[in-house]
C-alpha positions in Angstrom: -47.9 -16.9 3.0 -46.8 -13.3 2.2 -47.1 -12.5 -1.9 -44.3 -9.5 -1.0 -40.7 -10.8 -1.6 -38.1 -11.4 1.1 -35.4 -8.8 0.9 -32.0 -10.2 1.9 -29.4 -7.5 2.8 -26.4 -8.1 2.3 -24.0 -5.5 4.3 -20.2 -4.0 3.1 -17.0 -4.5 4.9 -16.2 -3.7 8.5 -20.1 -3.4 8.8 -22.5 -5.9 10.6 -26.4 -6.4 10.0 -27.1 -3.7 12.8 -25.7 -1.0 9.9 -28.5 -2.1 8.1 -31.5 -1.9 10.9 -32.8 1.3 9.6 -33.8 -0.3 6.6 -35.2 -3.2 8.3 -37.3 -2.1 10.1 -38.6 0.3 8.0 -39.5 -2.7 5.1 -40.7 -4.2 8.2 -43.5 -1.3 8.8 -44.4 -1.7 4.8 -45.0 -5.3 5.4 -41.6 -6.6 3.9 -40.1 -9.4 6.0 -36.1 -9.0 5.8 -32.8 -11.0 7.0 -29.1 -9.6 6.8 -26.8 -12.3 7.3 -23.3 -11.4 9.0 -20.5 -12.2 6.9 -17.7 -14.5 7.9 -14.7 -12.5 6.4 -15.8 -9.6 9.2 -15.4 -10.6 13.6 -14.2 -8.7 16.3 -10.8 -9.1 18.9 -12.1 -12.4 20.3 -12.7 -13.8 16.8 -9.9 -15.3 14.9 -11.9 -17.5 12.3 -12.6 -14.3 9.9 -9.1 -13.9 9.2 -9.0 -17.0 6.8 -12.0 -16.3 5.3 -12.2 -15.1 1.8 -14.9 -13.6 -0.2 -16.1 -16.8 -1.7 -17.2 -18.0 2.1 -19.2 -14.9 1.9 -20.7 -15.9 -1.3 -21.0 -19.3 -0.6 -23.6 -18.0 3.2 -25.1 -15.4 0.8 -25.7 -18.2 -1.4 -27.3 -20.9 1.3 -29.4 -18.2 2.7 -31.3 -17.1 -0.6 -31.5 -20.7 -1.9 -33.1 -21.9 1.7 -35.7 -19.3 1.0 -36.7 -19.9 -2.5 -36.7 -23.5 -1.8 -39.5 -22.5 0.6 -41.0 -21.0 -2.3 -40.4 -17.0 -1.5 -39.4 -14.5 -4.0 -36.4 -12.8 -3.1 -35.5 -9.1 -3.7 -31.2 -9.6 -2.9 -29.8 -5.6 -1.8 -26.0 -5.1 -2.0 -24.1 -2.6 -0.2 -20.6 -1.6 -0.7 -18.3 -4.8 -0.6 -21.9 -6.7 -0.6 -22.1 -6.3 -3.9 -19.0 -8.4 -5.5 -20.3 -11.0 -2.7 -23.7 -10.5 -4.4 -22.4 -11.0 -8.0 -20.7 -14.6 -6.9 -23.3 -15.8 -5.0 -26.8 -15.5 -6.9 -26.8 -18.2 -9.9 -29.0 -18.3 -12.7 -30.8 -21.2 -11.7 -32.1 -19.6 -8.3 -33.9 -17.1 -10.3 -37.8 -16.8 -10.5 -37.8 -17.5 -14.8 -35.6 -20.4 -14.1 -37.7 -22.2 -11.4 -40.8 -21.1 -13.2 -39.8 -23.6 -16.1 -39.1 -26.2 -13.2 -42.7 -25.7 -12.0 -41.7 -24.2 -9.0 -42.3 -21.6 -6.9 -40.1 -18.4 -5.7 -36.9 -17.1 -6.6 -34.7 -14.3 -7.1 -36.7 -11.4 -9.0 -33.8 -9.3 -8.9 -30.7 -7.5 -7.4 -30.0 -3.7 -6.2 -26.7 -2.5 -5.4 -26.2 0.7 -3.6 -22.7 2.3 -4.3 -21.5 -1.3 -4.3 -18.6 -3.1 -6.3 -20.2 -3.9 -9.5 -17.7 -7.0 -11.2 -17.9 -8.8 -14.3 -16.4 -11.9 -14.1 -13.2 -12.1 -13.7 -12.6 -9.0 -11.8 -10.3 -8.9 -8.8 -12.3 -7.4 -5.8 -11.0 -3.7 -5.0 -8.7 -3.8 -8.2 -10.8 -0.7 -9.3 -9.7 1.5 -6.0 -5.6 1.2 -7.4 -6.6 2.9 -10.7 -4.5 6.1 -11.5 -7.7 8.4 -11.9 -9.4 7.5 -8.6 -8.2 8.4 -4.7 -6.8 5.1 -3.4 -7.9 3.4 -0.5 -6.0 4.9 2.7 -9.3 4.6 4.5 -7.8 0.9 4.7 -5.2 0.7 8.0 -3.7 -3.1 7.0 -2.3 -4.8 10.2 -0.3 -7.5 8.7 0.7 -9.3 12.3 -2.5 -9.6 13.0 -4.2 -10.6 10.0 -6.8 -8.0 9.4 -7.4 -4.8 8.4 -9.5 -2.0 10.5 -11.1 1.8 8.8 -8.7 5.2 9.1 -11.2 8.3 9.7 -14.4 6.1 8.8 -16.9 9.2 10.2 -15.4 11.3 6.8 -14.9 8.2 4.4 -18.2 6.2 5.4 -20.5 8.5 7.1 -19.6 11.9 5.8 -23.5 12.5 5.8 -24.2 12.4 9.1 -24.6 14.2 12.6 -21.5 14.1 14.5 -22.9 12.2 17.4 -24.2 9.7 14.8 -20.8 9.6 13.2 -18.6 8.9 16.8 -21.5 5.9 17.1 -21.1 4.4 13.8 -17.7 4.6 14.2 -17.4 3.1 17.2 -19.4 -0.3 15.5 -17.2 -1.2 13.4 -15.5 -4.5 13.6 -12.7 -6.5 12.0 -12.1 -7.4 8.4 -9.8 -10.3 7.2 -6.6 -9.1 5.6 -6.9 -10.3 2.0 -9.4 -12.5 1.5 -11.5 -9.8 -0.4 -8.9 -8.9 -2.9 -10.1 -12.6 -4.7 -11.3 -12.8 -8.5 -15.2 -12.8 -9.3 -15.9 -16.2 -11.2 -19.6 -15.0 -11.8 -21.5 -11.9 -12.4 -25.2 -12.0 -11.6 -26.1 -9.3 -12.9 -25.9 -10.7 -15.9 -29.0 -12.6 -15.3 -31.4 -10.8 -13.2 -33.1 -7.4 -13.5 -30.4 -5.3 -11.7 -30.8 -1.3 -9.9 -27.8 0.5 -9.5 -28.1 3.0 -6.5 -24.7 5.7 -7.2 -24.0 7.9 -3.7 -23.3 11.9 -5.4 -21.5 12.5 -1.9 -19.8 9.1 -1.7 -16.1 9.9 0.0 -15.3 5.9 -0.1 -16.8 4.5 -3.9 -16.4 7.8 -5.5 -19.1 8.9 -8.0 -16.5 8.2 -10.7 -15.7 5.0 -9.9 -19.1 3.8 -9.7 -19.7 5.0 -13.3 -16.6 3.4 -14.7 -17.6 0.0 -13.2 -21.3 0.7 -14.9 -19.7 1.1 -18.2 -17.3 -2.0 -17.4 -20.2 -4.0 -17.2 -21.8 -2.8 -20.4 -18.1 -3.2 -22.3 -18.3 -7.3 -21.0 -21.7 -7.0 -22.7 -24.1 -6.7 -19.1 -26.5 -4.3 -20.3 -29.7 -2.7 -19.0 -28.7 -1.6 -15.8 -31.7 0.8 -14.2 -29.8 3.3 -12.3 -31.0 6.0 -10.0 -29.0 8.7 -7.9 -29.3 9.3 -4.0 -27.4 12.8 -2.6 -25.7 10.6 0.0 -22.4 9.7 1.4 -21.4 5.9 1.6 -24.3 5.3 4.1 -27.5 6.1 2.6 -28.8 3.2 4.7 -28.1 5.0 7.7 -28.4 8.9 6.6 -31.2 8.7 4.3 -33.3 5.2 4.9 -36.6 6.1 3.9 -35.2 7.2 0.6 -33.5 3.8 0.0 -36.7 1.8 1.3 -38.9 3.9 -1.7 -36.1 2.6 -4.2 -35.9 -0.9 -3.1 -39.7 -0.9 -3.3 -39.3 0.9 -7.3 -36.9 -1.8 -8.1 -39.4 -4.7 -6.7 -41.7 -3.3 -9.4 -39.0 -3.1 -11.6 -38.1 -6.4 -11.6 -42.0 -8.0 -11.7 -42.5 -6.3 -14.4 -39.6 -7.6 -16.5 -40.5 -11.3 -15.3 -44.1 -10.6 -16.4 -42.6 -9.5 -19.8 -40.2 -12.1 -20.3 -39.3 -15.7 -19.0 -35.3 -15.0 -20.2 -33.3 -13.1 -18.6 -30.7 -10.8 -20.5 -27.8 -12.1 -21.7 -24.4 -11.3 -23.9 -23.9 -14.8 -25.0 -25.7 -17.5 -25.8 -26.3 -20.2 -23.3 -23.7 -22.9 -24.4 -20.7 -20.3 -24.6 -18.7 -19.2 -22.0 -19.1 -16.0 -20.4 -16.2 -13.3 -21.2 -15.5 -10.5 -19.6 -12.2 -7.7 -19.9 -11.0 -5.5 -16.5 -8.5 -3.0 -17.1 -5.8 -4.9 -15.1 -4.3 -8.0 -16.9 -7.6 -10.6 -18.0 -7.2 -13.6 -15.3 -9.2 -17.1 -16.6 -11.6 -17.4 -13.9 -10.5 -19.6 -11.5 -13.0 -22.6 -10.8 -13.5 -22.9 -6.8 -13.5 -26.5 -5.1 -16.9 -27.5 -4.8 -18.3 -26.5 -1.0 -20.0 -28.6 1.3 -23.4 -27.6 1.4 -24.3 -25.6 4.4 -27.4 -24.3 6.1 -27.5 -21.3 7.8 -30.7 -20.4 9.5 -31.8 -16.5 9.6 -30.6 -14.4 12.0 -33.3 -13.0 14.2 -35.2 -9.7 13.9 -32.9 -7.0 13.2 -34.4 -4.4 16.2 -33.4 -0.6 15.9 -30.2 1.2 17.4 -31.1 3.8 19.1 -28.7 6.7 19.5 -27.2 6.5 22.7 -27.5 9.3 25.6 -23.6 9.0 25.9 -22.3 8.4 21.8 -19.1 6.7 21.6 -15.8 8.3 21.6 -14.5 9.0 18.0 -11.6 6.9 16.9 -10.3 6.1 13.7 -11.0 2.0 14.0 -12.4 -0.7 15.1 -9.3 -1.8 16.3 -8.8 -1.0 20.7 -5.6 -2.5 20.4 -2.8 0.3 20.5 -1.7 1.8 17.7 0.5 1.3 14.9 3.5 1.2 15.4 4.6 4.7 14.4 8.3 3.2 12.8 6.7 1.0 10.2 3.2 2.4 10.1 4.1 3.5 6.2 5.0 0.2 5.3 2.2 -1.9 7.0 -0.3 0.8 5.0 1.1 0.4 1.8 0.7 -3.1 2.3 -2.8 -3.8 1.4 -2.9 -2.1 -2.0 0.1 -3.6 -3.2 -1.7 -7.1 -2.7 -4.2 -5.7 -4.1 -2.4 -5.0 -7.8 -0.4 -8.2 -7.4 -4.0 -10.2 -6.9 -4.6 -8.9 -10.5 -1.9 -10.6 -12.3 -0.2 -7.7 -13.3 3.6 -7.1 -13.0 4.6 -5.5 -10.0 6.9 -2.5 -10.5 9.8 -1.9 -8.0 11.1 1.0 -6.5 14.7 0.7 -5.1 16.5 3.0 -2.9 19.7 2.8 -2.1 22.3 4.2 0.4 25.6 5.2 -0.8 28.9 4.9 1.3 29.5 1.6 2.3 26.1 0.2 0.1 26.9 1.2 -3.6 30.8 1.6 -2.3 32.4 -1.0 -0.2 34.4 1.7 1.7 32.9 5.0 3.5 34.3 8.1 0.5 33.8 11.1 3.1 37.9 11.3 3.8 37.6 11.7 -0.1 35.1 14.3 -0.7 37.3 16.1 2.2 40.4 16.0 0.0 38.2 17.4 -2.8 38.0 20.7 -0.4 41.8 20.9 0.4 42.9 20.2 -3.3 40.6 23.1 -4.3 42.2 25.5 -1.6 45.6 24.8 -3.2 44.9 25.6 -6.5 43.5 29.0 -5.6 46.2 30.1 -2.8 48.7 30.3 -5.4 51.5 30.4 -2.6 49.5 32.4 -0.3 50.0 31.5 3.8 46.4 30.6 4.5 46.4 27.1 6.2 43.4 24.6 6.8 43.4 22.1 9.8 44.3 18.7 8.4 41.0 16.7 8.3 41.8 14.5 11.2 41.1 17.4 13.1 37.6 17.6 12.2 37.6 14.0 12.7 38.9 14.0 16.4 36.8 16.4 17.2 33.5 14.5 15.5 34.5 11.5 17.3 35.0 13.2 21.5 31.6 14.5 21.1 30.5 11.8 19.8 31.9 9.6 22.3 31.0 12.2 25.0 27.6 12.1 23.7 27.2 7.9 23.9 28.6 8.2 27.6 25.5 10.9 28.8 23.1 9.4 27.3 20.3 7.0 28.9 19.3 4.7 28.7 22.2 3.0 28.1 22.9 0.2 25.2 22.7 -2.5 26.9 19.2 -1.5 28.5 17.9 -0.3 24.8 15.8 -3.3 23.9 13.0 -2.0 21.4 13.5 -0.4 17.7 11.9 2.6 19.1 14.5 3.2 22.3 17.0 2.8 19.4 15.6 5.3 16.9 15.1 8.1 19.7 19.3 7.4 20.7 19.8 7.3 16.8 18.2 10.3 16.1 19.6 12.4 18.9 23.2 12.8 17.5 21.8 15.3 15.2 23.4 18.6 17.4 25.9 16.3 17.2 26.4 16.7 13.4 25.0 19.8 13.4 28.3 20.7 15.6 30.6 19.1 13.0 29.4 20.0 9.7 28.8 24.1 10.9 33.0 23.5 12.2 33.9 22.4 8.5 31.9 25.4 7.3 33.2 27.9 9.6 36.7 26.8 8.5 36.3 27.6 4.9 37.4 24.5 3.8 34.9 24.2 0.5 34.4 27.9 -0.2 34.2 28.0 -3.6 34.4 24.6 -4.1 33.4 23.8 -7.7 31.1 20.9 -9.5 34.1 20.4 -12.4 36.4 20.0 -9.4 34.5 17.1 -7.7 34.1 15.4 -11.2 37.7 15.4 -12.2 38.8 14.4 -8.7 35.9 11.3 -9.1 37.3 10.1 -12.3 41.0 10.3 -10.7 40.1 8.5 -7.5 38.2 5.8 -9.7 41.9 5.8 -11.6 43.7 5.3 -9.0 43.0 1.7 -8.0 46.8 0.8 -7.0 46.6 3.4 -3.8 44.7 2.3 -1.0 44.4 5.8 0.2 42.7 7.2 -2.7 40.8 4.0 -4.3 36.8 4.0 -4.7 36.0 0.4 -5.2 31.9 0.2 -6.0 30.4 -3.3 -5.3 29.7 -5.4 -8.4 26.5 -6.5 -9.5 24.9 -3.2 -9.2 24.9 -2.7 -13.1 23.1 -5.5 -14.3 20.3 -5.3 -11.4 19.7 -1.5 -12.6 19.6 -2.8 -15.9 16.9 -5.3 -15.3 14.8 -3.3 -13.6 15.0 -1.1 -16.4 13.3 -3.7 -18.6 11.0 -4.9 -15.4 9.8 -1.2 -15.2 9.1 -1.4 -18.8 7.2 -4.2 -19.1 5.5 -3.4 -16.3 4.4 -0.3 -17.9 5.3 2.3 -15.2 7.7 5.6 -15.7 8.7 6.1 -12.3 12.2 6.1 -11.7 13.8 2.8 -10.8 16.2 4.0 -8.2 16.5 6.4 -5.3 20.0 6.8 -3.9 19.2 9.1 -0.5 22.7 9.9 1.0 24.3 12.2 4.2 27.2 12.0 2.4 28.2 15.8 1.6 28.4 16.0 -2.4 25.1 14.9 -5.1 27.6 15.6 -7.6 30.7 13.2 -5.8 27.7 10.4 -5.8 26.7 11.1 -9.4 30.2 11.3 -10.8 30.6 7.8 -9.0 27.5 6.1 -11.1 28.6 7.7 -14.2 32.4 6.7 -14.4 34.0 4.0 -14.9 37.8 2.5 -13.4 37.2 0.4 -10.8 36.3 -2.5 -12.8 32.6 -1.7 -12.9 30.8 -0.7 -15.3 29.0 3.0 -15.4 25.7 2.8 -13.2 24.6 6.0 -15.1 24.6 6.4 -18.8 24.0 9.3 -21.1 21.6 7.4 -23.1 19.2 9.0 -21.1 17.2 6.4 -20.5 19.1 4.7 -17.5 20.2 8.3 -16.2 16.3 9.5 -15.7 15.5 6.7 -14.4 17.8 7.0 -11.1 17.3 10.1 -8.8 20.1 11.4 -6.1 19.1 12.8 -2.7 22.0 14.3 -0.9 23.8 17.4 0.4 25.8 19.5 -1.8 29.1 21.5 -1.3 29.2 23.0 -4.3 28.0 26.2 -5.1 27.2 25.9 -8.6 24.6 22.8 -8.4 22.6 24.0 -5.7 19.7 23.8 -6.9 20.5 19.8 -7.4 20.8 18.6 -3.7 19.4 19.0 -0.9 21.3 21.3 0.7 24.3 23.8 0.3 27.4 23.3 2.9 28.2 27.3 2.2 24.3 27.4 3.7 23.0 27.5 7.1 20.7 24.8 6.9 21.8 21.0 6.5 18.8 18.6 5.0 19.9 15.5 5.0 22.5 14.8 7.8 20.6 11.6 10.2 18.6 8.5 9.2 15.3 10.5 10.4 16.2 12.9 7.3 17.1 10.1 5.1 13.8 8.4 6.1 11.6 11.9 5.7 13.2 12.3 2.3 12.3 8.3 1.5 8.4 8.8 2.8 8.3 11.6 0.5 9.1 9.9 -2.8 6.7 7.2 -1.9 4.4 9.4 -1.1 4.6 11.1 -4.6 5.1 7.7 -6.6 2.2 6.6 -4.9 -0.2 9.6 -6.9 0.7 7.6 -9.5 1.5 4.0 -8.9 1.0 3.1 -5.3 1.6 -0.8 -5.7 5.1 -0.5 -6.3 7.2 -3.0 -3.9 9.9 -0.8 -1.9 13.3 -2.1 -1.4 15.6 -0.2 0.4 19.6 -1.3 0.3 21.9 -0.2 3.4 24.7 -0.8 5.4 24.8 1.0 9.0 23.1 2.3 11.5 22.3 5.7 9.7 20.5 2.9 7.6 17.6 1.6 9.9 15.1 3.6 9.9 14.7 3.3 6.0 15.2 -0.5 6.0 11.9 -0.5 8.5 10.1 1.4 5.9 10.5 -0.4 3.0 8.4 -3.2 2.4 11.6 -5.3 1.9 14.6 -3.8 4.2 17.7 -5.8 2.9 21.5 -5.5 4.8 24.2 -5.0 2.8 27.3 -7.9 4.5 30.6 -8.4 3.3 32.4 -11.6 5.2 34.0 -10.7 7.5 31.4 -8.0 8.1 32.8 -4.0 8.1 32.4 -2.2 11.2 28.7 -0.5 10.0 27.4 -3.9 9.5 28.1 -5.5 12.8 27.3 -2.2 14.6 23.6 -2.6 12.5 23.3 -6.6 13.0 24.2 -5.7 16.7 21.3 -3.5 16.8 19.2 -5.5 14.8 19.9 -8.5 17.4 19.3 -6.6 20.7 15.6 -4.6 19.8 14.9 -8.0 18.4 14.9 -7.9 14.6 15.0 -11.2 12.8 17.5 -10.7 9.9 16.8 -13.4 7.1 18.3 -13.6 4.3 17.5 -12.4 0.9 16.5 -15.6 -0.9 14.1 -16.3 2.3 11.4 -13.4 1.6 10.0 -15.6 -1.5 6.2 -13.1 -0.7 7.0 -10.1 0.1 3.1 -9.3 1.1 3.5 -11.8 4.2 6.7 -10.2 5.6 6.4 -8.6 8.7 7.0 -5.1 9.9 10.0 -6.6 12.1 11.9 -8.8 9.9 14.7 -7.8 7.5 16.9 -9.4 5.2 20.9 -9.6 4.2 22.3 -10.6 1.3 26.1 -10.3 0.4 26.2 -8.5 -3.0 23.6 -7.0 -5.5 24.0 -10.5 -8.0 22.2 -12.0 -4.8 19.3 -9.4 -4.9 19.0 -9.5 -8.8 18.0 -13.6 -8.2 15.5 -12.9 -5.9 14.1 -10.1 -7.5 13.6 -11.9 -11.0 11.7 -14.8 -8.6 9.0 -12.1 -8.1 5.5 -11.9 -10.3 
């Protein structure tokens, strides 16, 4: 029998024991026997069993694999990689160790761990919670694909094999498999390094595990009391296994050393606590009581064959982006399946997930369309200033008529038709190509003069007198109820939650920020103001819209005195959405996006939200049947509201309805 331990490799996610051939074989030609068991949670196309796996099945053949070893009396050397190593930290007990079977009076056992760049977790600890941290880049190397139940790698030759040749790269690339949705994102219940002589391997190059995340999770240990960590340094990417191998081997072998020694020095392994108590351990997220898993039916897994080397092939692989030869994302909701896996990630933790809600405004905050309005603002300006002067302005149902024969021209030319539109994306492309269309209308309403001079005090007074005027159907703003209080708690959700993003996005075509603002700040209509100058509540909600007036340009989006329009179609409303996620997400990129619409001009937001949610009034207005028309003939399911109870399990196709904001409020206060 061999008196050199067994090293069992244990390999990161996406990854498959052939990553780890370069080692293998090189402990091989030292005289080390090795195995590298693959793990269940990982498959390919024509595997569907990883997708329910979780983390602890990895533990649990991690586990089986080592203890059929010692029990044949072997030392074991366990070496984590990446992922490897929170499977490493659940699956290597106390009583497996060499001390502890030494007091038995029997042979082998596990002399010691090594983790290169590898999740490090006290107890306690969800896996990848670390990655969503403020300080450190998040994880976009992860593509999630929700429908499918898995998750594949984005650019994986710069994020895992920065390090090496490009031909090298394209191959390792192209070897990537499958990894199950979720499952990782699971809390440790046990930290092994706690009890066995443990090497920490950091990557200085390390694109994936950055350098600084792999010192804060060394000094997370040592704050839950896991001390004497030996750590040593490799210039390497993510990979070293694969860019530098011989280097790893000559540490693995240090490390054996290492970790005779400290059994020839003591039988006890070091600990924080004493034996009888509890271990305790603190993550930066909310503490979670470990959970304790149902006991596992004991399973034997024999070891896989020779790992044999993989030789560069004469032709490499094309480069691609994942392991996935599926087609791609769908472009439409690619943002929202993306975001997807990081905001399980921070709700896997315990912690309260903030919200960010965006909003449309005509027809969604108001339950009438307000642009005949905002036109009136222009012609009561132009009266006040002609001062009996003969200039005339074409009534508004001018621009109107004309609006509507190119747009009706427009519908009539262009293929294919509605009844043959039967996917979101054949609807988006027709959506998005009225845009001359508006283009056409607004430059007619400039060219007129209409606004000139337009100015903000004149769109607030005229507000405050339309809110006033509740007894004239032509000039009454009526704003849906319910809106107030749902602001409000999301003010204290935000709070508890501990996040100072805004809570609401308003993003608007309609033609005046300042018409919109005066709207949330007023009162008259029976509703309460949206906005308030305590300050608090009026920070908190950000407008994204056009502006007519000269004198708050610098506050929307655009200028209708200008030459250029920015938010005019759904594809700008979406663009300005993607944007404020985009920058939230620097900071907090676990929030839970809502978006609240009405119309057409709405869909393309309500895809890309995590939770797209149709405003519908009974009977339903003319916006809302043209967008549950739409919804019904690409094949959208629309739910409704009380119905998404997870919002991490909706798909990229369904939405939901609901029939006022009191109805969104309820579901929203069901959420963690």
């Amino acid at each position: 029998m061999s008196t050199k331990p067994t090293i069992v490799l244990v390999h990161g996610s996406w990854h498959s024991p052939t990553a780890m051939a370069p080692v293998a074989n090189n402990l091989k030609a030292k005289g080390y026997d090795s195995v590298c068991p693959s793990l269940p949670t990982m498959g390919d196309n024509q595997s569907h069993d990883f997708k329910d796996k979780t983390c602890y099945d990895d533990a649990q053949l991690i586990r089986d694999t080592v203890s059929s070893l010692v029990s044949d009396g072997k030392e074991v050397l366990v070496v984590a990689h990446s992922y490897g190593g929170q499977v490493t930290s659940e699956a290597i007990r106390e009583e497996m160790g060499k001390s502890a079977r030494s007091k038995q009076g029997r042979n082998g056992g596990v002399i010691g761990l090594f983790y290169i760049c590898a999740f490090l977790l006290p107890e306690g600890v969800v896996g990848l919670s670390w990655f969503l941290l403020p300080q450190f880049s998040p994880p976009t190397f992860v593509v999630p694909h929700p429908l499918k139940g898995y998750s594949t790698v984005h650019n994986g030759a710069h994020y895992f094999y920065n390090d090496l040749e490009p031909a090298a790269q394209d191959y390792w690339v192209g070897e990537l498999r499958l990894a199950t949705l979720t499952g990782h994102a699971k809390p440790t219940t046990y930290a092994a390094q706690r009890y066995f002589p443990t090497t920490y391997m950091h990557t200085s190059l390390d694109k994936t595990c950055e350098p600084a995340l792999q010192q804060y999770m060394i000094q997370k240990n040592k704050e839950a009391g896991i001390t004497g960590i030996r750590e040593v340094t490799c210039e390497a990417g993510h990979s070293p296994f694969l860019s530098m191998p011989d280097k790893v081997v000559d540490e693995i072998l240090v490390a054996i050393e290492h970790s005779q020694q400290h059994s020839a020095l003591s039988q006890t392994p070091q600990r924080c606590f004493s034996a009888s108590a509890p271990c305790q351990s603190y993550s930066t997220a909310a503490h979670l009581d470990p959970p304790t898993p149902a006991a596992s039916p004991q399973r034997r897994y024999p070891p896989p064959p020779p790992l044999q080397p993989s030789p560069p092939p004469a032709h490499p692989h094309p480069s691609t982006d994942s392991a996935d030869p599926s087609p791609a994302p769908d472009p439409v909701v690619v943002g929202r399946e993306r975001n997807r896996m990081t905001s399980s990630l921070k709700m896997a933790t315990g912690a309260l997930r903030p919200i960010r809600l965006f909003l449309d405004f005509d027809g969604t905050i108001t339950r009438k369309d307000t642009m005949n309005l905002v036109a009136r603002i222009g012609y009561r300006a132009q009266e006040r200033k002609r001062d009996g002067q003969s200039q005339e302005f074409p009534p508004w149902e001018h621009f109107v008529d004309t609006y509507m024969a190119d747009y009706s021209d427009h519908v009539s030319r262009y293929r294919p038709v509605k009844e043959d539109r039967s996917t979101v994306e054949q609807e988006i492309m027709y959506l998005r190509s009225f845009r001359p269309i508006e283009d056409a209308s607004m430059s007619r309403v400039v060219a007129s003069g209409l606004f000139k001079d337009v100015a903000a005090s004149h769109i607030e007074s005229f507000a405050q007198e339309c809110l006033r005027q509740q007894d004239d159907a032509h000039w009454q703003v009526s704003r849906r109820p319910g809106l107030h209080k749902l602001l409000k708690s999301l003010q204290v959700r935000q709070e508890q939650a501990m996040s100072q993003q805004p809570i609401c996005h308003v993003i608007s075509v309609n033609w005046s920020r300042i018409w919109i603002q005066a709207m949330l700040e007023l009162g008259g209509d029976g509703c309460p103001p949206l906005l308030t100058t305590d300050g608090k509540t009026k920070s908190n909600i950000r407008i994204y819209a056009n502006e007519l007036s000269k004198t708050d340009k610098e506050s929307g989006t655009s200028d209708l005195t200008g030459t250029t329009i920015n938010c005019k179609t759904g594809e700008d409303k979406v663009k300005q959405m993607r944007c404020v996620i985009e920058e939230g997400n620097r900071e907090q990129n676990c929030a839970l996006n809502i978006y609240v619409g009405d119309s057409a001009t709405d869909l393309e937001c309500l895809l890309e939200a995590d939770i797209g949610i149709c405003i519908r009034d009974d009977p339903m207005g003319s916006g809302q049947k043209d967008l549950a028309e739409i919804c019904g003939r690409v094949g959208l399911q629309v739910a409704h509201i009380s119905d998404a109870s997870d919002p991490d399990k909706a798909t990229a196709r369904i939405l939901y309805w609901a029939r006022d904001y009191h109805e969104v409020l309820v579901w929203i206060k069901s959420l963690r």
